[in-house]
C-alpha positions in Angstrom: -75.1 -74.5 12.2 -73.3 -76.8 9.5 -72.9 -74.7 6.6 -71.0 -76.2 3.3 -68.6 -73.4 2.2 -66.4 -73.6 -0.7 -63.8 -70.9 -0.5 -62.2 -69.7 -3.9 -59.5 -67.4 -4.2 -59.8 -65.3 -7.6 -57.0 -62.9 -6.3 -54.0 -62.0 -3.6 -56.9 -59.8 -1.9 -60.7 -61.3 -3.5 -62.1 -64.2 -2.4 -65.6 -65.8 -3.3 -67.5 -68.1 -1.1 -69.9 -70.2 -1.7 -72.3 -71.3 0.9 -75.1 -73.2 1.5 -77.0 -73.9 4.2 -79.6 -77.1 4.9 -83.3 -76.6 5.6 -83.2 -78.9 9.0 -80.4 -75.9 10.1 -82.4 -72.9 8.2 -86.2 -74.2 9.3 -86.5 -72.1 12.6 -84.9 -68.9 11.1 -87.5 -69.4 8.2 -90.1 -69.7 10.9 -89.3 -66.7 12.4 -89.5 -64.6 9.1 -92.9 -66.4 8.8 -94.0 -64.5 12.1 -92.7 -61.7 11.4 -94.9 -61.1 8.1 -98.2 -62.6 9.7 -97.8 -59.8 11.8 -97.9 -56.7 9.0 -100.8 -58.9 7.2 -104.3 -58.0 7.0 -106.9 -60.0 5.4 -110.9 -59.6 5.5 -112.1 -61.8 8.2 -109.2 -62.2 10.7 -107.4 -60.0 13.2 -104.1 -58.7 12.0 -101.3 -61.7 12.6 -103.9 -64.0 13.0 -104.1 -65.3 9.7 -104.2 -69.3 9.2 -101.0 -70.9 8.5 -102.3 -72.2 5.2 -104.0 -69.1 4.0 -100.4 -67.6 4.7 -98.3 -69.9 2.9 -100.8 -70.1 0.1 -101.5 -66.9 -0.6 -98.0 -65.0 0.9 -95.4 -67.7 0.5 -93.2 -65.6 -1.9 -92.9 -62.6 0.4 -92.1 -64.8 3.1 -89.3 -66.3 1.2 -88.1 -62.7 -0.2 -87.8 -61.7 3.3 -86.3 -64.7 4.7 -83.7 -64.4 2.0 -82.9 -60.9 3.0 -83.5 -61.2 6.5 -80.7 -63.9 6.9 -78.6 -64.3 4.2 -76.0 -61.8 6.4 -76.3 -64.2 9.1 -75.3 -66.9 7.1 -72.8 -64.9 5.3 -70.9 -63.9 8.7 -71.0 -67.2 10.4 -68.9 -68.2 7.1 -66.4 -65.6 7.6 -66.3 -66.7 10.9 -65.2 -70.0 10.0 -63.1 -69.2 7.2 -61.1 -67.0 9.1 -61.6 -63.8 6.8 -61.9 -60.4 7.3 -63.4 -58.6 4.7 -62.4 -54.6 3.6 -65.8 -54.1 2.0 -69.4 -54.5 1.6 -69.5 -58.0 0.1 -71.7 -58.3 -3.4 -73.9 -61.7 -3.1 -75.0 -63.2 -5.7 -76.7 -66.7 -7.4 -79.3 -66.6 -4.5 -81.7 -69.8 -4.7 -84.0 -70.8 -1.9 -87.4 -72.6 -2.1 -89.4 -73.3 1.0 -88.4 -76.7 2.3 -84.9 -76.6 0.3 -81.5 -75.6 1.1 -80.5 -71.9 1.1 -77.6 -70.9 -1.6 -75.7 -68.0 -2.4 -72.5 -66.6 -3.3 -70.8 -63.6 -1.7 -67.8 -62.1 -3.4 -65.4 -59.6 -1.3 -61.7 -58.1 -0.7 -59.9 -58.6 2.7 -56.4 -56.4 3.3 -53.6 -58.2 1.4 -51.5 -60.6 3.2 -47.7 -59.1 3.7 -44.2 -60.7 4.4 -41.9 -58.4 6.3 -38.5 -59.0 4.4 -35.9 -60.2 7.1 -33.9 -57.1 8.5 -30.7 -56.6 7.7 -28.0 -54.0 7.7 -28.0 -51.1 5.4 -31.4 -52.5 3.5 -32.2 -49.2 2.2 -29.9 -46.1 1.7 -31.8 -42.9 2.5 -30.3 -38.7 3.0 -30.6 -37.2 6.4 -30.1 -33.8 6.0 -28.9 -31.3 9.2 -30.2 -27.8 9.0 -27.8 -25.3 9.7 -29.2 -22.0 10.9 -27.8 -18.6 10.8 -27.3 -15.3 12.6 -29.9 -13.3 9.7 -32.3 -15.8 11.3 -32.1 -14.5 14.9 -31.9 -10.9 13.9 -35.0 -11.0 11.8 -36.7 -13.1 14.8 -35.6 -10.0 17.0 -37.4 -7.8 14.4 -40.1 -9.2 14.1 -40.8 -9.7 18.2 -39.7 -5.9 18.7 -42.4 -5.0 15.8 -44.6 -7.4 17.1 -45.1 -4.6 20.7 -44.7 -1.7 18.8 -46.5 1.5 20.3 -48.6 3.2 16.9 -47.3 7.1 17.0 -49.5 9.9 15.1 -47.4 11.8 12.7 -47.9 14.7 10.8 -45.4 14.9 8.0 -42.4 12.5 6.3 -44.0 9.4 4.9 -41.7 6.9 4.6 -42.3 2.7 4.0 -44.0 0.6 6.8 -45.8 3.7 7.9 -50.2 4.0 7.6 -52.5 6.3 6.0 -55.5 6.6 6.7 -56.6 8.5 3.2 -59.8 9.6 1.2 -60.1 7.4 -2.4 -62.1 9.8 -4.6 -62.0 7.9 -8.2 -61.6 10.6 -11.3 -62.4 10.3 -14.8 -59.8 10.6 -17.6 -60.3 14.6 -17.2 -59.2 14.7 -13.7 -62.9 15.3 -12.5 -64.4 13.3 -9.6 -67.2 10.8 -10.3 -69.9 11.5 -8.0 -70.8 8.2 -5.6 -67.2 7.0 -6.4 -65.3 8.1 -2.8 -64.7 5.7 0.3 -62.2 5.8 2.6 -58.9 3.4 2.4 -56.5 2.1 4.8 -52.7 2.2 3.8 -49.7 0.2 4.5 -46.9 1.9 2.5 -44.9 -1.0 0.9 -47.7 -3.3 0.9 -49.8 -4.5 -2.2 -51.2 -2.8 -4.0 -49.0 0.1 -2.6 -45.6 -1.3 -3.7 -42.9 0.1 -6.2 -44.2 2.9 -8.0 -47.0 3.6 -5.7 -45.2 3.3 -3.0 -42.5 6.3 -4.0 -45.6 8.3 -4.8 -46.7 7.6 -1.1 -43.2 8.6 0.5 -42.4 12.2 2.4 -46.2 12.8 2.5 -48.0 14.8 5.1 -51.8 15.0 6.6 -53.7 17.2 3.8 -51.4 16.3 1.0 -53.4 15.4 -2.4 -51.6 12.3 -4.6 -52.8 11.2 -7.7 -52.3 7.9 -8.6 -53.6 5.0 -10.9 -54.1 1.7 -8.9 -56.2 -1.5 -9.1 -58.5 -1.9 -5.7 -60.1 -4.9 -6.8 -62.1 -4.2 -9.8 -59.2 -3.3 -12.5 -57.2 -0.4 -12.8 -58.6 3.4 -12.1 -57.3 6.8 -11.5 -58.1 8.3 -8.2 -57.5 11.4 -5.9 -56.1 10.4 -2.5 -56.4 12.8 0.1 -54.1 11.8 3.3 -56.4 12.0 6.4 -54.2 10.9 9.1 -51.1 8.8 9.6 -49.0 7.0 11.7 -45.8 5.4 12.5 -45.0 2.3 14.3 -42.5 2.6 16.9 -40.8 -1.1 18.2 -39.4 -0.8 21.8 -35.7 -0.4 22.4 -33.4 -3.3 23.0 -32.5 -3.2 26.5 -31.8 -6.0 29.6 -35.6 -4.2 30.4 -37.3 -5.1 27.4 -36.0 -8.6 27.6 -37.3 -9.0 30.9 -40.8 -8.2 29.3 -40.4 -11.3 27.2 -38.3 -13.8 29.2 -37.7 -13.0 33.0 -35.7 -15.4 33.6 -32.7 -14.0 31.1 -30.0 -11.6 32.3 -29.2 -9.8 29.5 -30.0 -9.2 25.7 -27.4 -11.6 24.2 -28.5 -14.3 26.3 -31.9 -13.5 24.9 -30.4 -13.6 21.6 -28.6 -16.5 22.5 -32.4 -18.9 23.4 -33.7 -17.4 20.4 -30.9 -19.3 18.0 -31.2 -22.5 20.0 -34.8 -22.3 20.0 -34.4 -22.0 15.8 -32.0 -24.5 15.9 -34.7 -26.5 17.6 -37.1 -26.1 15.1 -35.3 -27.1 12.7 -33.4 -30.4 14.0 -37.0 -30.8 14.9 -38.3 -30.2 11.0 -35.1 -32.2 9.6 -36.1 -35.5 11.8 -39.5 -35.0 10.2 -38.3 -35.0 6.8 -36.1 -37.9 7.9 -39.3 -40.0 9.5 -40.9 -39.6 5.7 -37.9 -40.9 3.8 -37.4 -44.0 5.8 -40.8 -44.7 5.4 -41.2 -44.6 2.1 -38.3 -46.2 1.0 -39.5 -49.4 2.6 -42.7 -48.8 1.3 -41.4 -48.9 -1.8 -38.4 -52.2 -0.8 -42.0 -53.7 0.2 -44.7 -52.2 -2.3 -47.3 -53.7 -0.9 -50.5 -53.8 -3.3 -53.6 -52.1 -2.7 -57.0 -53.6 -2.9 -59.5 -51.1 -4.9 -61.9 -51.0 -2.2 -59.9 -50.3 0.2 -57.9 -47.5 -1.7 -61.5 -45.7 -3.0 -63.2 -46.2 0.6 -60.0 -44.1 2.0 -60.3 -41.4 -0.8 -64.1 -40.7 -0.3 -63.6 -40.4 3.4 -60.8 -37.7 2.2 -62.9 -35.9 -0.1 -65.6 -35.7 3.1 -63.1 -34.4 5.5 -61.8 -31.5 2.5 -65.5 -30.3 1.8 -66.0 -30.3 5.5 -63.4 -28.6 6.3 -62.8 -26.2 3.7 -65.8 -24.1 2.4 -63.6 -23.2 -1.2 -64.1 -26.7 -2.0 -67.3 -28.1 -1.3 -68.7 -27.1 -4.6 -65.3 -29.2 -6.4 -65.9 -32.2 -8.1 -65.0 -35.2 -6.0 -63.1 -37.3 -8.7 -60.5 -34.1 -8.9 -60.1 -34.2 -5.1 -59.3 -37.8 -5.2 -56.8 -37.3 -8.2 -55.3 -34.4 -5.9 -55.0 -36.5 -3.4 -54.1 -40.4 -4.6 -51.0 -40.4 -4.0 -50.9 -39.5 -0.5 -53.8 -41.8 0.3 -51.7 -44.5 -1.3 -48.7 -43.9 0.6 -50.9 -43.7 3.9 -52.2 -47.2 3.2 -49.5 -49.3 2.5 -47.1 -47.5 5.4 -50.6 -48.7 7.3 -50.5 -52.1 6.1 -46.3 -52.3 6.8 -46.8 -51.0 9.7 -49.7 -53.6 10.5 -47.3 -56.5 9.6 -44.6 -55.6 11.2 -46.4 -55.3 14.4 -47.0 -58.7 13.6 -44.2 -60.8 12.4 -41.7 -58.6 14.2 -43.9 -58.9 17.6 -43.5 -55.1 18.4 -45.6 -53.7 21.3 -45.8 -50.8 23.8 -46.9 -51.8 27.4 -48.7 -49.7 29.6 -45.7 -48.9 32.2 -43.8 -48.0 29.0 -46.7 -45.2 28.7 -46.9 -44.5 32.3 -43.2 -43.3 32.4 -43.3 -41.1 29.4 -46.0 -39.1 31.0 -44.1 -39.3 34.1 -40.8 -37.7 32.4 -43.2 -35.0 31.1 -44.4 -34.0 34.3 -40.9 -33.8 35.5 -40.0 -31.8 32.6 -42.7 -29.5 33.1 -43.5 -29.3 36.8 -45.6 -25.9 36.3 -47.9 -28.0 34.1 -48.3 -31.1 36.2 -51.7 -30.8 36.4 -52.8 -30.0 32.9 -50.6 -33.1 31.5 -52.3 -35.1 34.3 -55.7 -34.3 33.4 -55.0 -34.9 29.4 -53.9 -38.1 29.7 -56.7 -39.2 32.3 -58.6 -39.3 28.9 -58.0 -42.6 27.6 -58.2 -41.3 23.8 -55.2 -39.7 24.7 -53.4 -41.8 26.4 -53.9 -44.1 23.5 -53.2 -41.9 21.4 -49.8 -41.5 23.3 -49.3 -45.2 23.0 -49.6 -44.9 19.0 -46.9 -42.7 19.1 -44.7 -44.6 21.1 -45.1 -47.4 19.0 -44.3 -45.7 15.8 -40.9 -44.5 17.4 -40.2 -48.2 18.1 -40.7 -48.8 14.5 -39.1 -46.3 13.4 -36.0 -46.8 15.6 -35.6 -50.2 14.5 -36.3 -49.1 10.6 -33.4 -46.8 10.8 -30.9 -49.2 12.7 -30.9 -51.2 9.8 -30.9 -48.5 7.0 -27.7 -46.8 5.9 -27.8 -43.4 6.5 -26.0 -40.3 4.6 -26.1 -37.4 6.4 -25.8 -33.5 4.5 -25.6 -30.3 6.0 -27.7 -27.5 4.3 -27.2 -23.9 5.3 -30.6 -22.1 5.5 -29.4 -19.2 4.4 -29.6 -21.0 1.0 -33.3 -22.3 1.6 -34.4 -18.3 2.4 -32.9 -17.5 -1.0 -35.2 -19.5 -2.7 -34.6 -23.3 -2.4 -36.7 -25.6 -1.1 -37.7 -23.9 2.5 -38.3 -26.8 5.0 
């Protein structure tokens, strides 16, 4: 088909065309449509799509031509993309529609494609961006050890001595200002001495209790402060496991000794957080050639991105399906903005910089893996027989490339932080 198509640029990322199409190229397309209404038509005399052509193009020539026009005018609108070369982001808005039977079909169709981008030429030290090396502590290890020992704790009954991390098991009779007990008012409460709501003051008045004992107390439950009569039903006391080469065994068989136990735990922190640092290190290289870049954002593409957001939020979080959408999109602008253009970077630099991953690149990752974790062979064989997977896999390779080569020409400062300083109340990574 020989379509005339004027193509105008009104912005970097909106382009109108204007296209018309001849009735010698159009004529069996119209036919077609023609059919296709005969067939829905009934009129007194004749069997249904068996209507004369000249009682059908006297009497229904305007529906034909209403349905030819939207039957077709996508068909004409795509083969024009086609030979423009142009991808649009969005659902394209026609307009200044005129066909006639016998004449030539015209319309306009207005739409954004994703912006074109340069990729500046690499060079050394283009951007400057902070590195910074966590460094972990003993505190760290000992509370990790703390928490794994309370973690296979044995729950003892105990009769008498209260003291904080301990449970009651206690009857709340609520009292009015008199000390008397409102009948309908008593329920039975779990305690964790130490934890809200039984914390400072409540907490002392909890402390060297035993079974039977009577407290008084003034706390809020949920619905405000009242005064209630606790009677302590039953309690009990957590009791970790001791420390010894046995326990460890218990949790690692392979270690010899609880110091070498110790020792995996610290490296396994200090894993985590070289681990967490490189993240946080990923992000700043990112976005500070996002922002050497700043590529700009067509307003289809940036609204299309936040109301798949706000979908995924309400789907996936019942607190928030009943939130207006336009404060979920404020919420979360700025992270759909950075998403795009790092996708639109990205996108170009795949491009001008000719990056790829091949698929024996692929192949010998997940063959290191498997060597890495013989006991597992067959569970990373089986995920990556899934191609989703394995493609997924090949993403993430590719990203690294990108990365790699981002950071080889960035110039890097490197700071050491103590994270003894971060669990005192700064920034915790």
């Amino acid at each position: 088909m020989n379509l005339k198509i004027k193509s105008k640029k009104i912005n970097e990322f909106t382009y109108e065309l204007s296209i018309v199409a001849a009735w010698k190229d159009i004529e069996a397309d119209f036919q077609l449509c023609k059919k296709k209404v005969a067939k829905d038509i009934k009129v007194a005399g004749f069997r249904k799509g068996k209507i004369p052509d000249n009682i059908l193009m006297t009497q229904y020539l305007g529906q034909i031509e209403m349905n030819f026009v939207q039957d077709f005018s996508e068909k004409y609108y795509i083969l024009a993309l086609q030979k423009e070369k142009l991808n649009p982001i969005n659902q394209a808005a026609l307009k200044d529609i005129d066909f006639a039977y016998e004449k030539d079909f015209s319309f306009k169709s207005e739409f954004e494609i994703e912006p074109p981008l340069s990729v500046p030429k690499l060079k050394k030290n283009m951007v400057t961006v902070e590195k910074t090396n966590f460094i972990s502590n003993d505190k760290e290890v000992e509370d990790t050890v703390t928490n794994i020992l309370n973690s296979q704790s044995k729950t003892d009954k105990i009769e008498e001595g209260s003291a904080e991390g301990d449970f009651m098991i206690a009857d709340f009779q609520e009292v009015d200002e008199s000390g008397i007990a409102i009948i309908g008012k008593k329920e039975k409460k779990y305690i964790a001495i130490g934890q809200e709501p039984f914390i400072n003051n409540n907490k002392e008045l909890l402390i060297n209790k035993k079974v039977g004992d009577t407290i008084k107390m003034t706390i809020d439950l949920g619905s405000g402060e009242k005064d209630y009569s606790i009677l302590v039903e039953s309690m009990q006391r957590r009791v970790p496991p001791t420390l010894d080469e046995e326990f460890v065994k218990t949790m690692d068989p392979n270690c010899k000794s609880v110091e070498e136990w110790k020792s995996n735990i610290k490296k396994s922190i200090a894993l985590e957080y070289e681990k967490k640092s490189e993240e946080l290190f990923n992000s700043a290289i990112i976005d500070q050639f996002i922002k050497l870049v700043d590529p700009v954002l067509p307003l289809s593409m940036l609204d299309s991105y936040l109301a798949n957001i706000v979908n995924e939020v309400k789907t996936n979080n019942q607190n928030m399906q009943n939130m207006d959408d336009d404060k979920i999109k404020e919420e979360y602008k700025l992270f759909a903005e950075n998403n795009l253009k790092w996708y639109l970077l990205r996108k170009a630099m795949i491009k001008d910089l000719d990056i790829s991953i091949d698929e024996k690149a692929v192949d010998e990752f997940i063959k290191e893996a498997i060597e890495k974790n013989e006991s597992q062979k067959d569970e990373i064989k089986r995920f990556y027989k899934k191609e989703s997977n394995k493609s997924k896999l090949s993403d993430d390779l590719l990203d690294q490339q990108i990365l790699d080569m981002l950071k080889e020409h960035s110039k890097i400062k490197e700071k050491d932080t103590n994270t003894a300083d971060l669990q005192a109340g700064h920034n915790n990574p």
